[in-house]
C-alpha positions as CSV (number, residue, x, y, z in Angstrom):
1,X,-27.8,14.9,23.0
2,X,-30.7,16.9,20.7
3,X,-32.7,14.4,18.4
4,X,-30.8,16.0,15.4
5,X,-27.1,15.2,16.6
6,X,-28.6,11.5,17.2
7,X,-29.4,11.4,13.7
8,X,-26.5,12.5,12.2
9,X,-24.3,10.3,14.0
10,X,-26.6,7.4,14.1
11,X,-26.4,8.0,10.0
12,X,-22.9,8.8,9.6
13,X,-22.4,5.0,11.4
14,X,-24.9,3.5,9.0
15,X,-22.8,5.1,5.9
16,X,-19.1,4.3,7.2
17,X,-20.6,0.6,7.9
18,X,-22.1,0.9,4.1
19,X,-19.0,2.3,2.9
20,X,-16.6,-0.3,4.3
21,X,-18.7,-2.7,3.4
22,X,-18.8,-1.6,-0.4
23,X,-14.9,-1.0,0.1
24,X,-14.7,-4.7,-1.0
25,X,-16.5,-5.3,-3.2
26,X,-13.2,-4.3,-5.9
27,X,-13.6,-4.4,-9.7
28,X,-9.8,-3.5,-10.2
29,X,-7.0,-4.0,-7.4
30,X,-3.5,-2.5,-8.0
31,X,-0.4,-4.1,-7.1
32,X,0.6,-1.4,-4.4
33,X,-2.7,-0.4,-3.5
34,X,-5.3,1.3,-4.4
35,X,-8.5,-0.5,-6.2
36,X,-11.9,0.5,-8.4
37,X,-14.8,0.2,-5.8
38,X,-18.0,2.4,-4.9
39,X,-17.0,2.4,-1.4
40,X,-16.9,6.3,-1.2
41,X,-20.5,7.1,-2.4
42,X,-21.5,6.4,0.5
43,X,-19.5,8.9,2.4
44,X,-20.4,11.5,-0.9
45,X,-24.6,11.0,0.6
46,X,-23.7,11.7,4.2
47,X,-21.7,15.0,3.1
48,X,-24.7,16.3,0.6
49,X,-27.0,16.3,3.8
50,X,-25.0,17.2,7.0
51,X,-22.3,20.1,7.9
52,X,-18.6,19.9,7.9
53,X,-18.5,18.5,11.1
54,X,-20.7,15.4,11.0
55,X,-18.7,15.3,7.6
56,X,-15.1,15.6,8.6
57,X,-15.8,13.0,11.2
58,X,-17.6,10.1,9.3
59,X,-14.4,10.8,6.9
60,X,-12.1,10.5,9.5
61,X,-14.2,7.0,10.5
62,X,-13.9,5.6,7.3
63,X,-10.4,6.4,6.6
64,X,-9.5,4.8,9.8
65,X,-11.3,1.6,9.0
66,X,-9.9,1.6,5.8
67,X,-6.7,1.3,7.8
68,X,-7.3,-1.2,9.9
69,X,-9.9,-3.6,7.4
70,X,-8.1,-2.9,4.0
71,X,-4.6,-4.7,4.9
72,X,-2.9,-1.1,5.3
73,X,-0.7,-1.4,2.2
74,X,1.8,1.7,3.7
75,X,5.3,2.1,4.0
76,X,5.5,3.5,7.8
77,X,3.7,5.7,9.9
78,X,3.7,8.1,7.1
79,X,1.9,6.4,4.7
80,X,-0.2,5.5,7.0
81,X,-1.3,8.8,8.0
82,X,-1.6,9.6,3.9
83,X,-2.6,7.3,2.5
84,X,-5.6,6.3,4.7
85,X,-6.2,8.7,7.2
86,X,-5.9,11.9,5.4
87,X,-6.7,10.6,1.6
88,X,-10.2,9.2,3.0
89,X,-10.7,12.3,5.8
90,X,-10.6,15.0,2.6
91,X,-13.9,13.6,1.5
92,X,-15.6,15.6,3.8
93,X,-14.7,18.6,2.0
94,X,-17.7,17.1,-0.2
95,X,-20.1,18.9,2.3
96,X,-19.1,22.6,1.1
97,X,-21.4,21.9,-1.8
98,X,-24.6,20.7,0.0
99,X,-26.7,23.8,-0.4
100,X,-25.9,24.2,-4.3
101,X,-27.7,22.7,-6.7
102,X,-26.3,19.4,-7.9
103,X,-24.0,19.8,-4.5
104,X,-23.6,16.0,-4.1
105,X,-21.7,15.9,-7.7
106,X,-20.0,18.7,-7.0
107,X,-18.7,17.5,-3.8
108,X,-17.8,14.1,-5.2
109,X,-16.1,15.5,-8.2
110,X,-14.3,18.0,-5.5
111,X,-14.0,15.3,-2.8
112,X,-12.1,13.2,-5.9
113,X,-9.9,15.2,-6.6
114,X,-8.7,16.2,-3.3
115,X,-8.5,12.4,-2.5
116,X,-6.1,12.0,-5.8
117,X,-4.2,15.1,-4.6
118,X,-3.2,13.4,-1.4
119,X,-2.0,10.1,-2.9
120,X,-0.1,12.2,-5.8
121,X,1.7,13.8,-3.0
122,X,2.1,10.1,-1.1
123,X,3.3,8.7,-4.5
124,X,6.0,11.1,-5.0
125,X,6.9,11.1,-1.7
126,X,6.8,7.9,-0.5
127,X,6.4,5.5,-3.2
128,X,8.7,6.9,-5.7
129,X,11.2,3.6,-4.3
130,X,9.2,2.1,-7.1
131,X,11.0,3.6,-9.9
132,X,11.4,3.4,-12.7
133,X,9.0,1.2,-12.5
134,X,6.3,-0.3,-15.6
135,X,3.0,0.7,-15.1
136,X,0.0,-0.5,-17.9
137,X,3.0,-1.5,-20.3
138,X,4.7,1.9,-19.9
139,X,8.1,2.2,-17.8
140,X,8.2,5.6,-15.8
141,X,11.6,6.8,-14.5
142,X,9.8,10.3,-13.4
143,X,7.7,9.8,-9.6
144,X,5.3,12.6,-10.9
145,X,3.8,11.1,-13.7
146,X,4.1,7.4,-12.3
147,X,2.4,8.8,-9.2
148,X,-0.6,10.3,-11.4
149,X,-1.1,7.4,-13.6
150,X,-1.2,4.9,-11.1
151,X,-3.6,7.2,-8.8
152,X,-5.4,8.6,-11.5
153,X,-6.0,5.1,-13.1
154,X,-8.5,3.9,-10.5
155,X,-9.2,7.3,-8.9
156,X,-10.5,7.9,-12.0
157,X,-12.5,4.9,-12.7
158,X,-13.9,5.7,-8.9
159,X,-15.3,9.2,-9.6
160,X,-17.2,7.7,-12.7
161,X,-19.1,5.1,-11.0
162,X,-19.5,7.0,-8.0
163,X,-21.2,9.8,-10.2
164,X,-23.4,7.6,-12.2
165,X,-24.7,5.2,-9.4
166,X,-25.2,9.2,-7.5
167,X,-27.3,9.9,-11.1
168,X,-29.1,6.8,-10.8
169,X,-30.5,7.4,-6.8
170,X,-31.3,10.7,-7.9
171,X,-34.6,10.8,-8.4
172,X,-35.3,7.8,-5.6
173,X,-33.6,9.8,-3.2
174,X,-34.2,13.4,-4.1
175,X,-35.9,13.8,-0.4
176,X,-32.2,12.4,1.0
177,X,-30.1,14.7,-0.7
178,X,-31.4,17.6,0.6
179,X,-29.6,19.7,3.4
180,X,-30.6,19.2,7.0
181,X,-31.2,22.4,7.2
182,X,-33.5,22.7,4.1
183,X,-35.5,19.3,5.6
184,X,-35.7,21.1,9.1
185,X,-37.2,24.4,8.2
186,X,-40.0,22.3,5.9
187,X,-41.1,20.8,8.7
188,X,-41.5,24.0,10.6
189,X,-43.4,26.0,8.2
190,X,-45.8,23.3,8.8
191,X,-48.1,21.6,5.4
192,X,-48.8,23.8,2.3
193,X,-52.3,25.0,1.9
């Protein structure tokens, strides 16, 4: 294994640990799952320096921990697969923004979104049992808008911490969030005269 591929996966273990970790510590839990935590940013770093590979897989890692740590609050196999391995794996999409400027809250804001997009689906799915259901005082009889409020409460809330804490490390870890790639040809162009 090349010193590079031991460093992303040595890293990629250190966030998914970091990531679970933060998992629970919750501001918010719902009643049928979901909850306002920071435990993604970690997973948002790893994707602003690696490819889609090392991505995808330290994703996948967390979504499956997430599975077995978080109490896996599913309904079936399906649910299973949605709501945890697939609704944490599409945070790896956050790597397709590395090389841009301000990639990292790009891909978190993209990484979001597609996160939301798989529990929307899961709530209207597989949760609409629920309804009509009351949700923040409100009573919903349609499974498409209960299924965004209740994701979009907290997915929201996410998104908004994990974009200002990502602010806040900014400038302490400017040298982190740059691209492998970028780091890698630095060091072989040797020191500036």
């Amino acid at each position: 294994m090349t010193q590079t591929k031991t460093k992303a996966l040595t890293e990629g273990a250190l966030m998914v640990a970091a990531a679970t970790a933060l998992s629970y510590v919750k501001l918010l839990e719902l009643p049928q799952g979901g909850s306002v935590c920071i435990g993604m940013l970690p997973i948002f770093l790893y994707c602003a320096r690696w490819g889609c590979k090392e991505s995808f897989l330290a994703s996948f890692a967390y979504g499956l921990l997430q599975l077995i740590f978080d109490g896996a609050y599913a309904w079936g196999p399906t649910s299973m697969l949605l709501d945890y391995v697939l609704a944490y794996g599409v945070l790896g999409v956050a790597c397709l923004f590395r090389k841009q400027k301000g990639g990292v809250y790009i891909g978190t804001v993209v990484g979001c979104l597609c996160r939301f997009l798989v529990h929307f689906i899961s709530g209207i799915t597989i949760y609409r049992i629920y309804e009509p259901t009351e949700l923040f005082n409100t009573t919903f009889a349609n499974p498409y808008i209960y299924s965004a409020a209740y994701n979009g409460s907290y997915m929201v809330i996410d998104l908004v911490l994990c974009l200002v804490i990502a602010v806040l490390l900014s400038r302490p870890l400017s040298r982190y969030f740059a691209p492998q790639e970028t780091v890698a040809a630095k060091k072989n162009q040797g020191p500036e005269l």
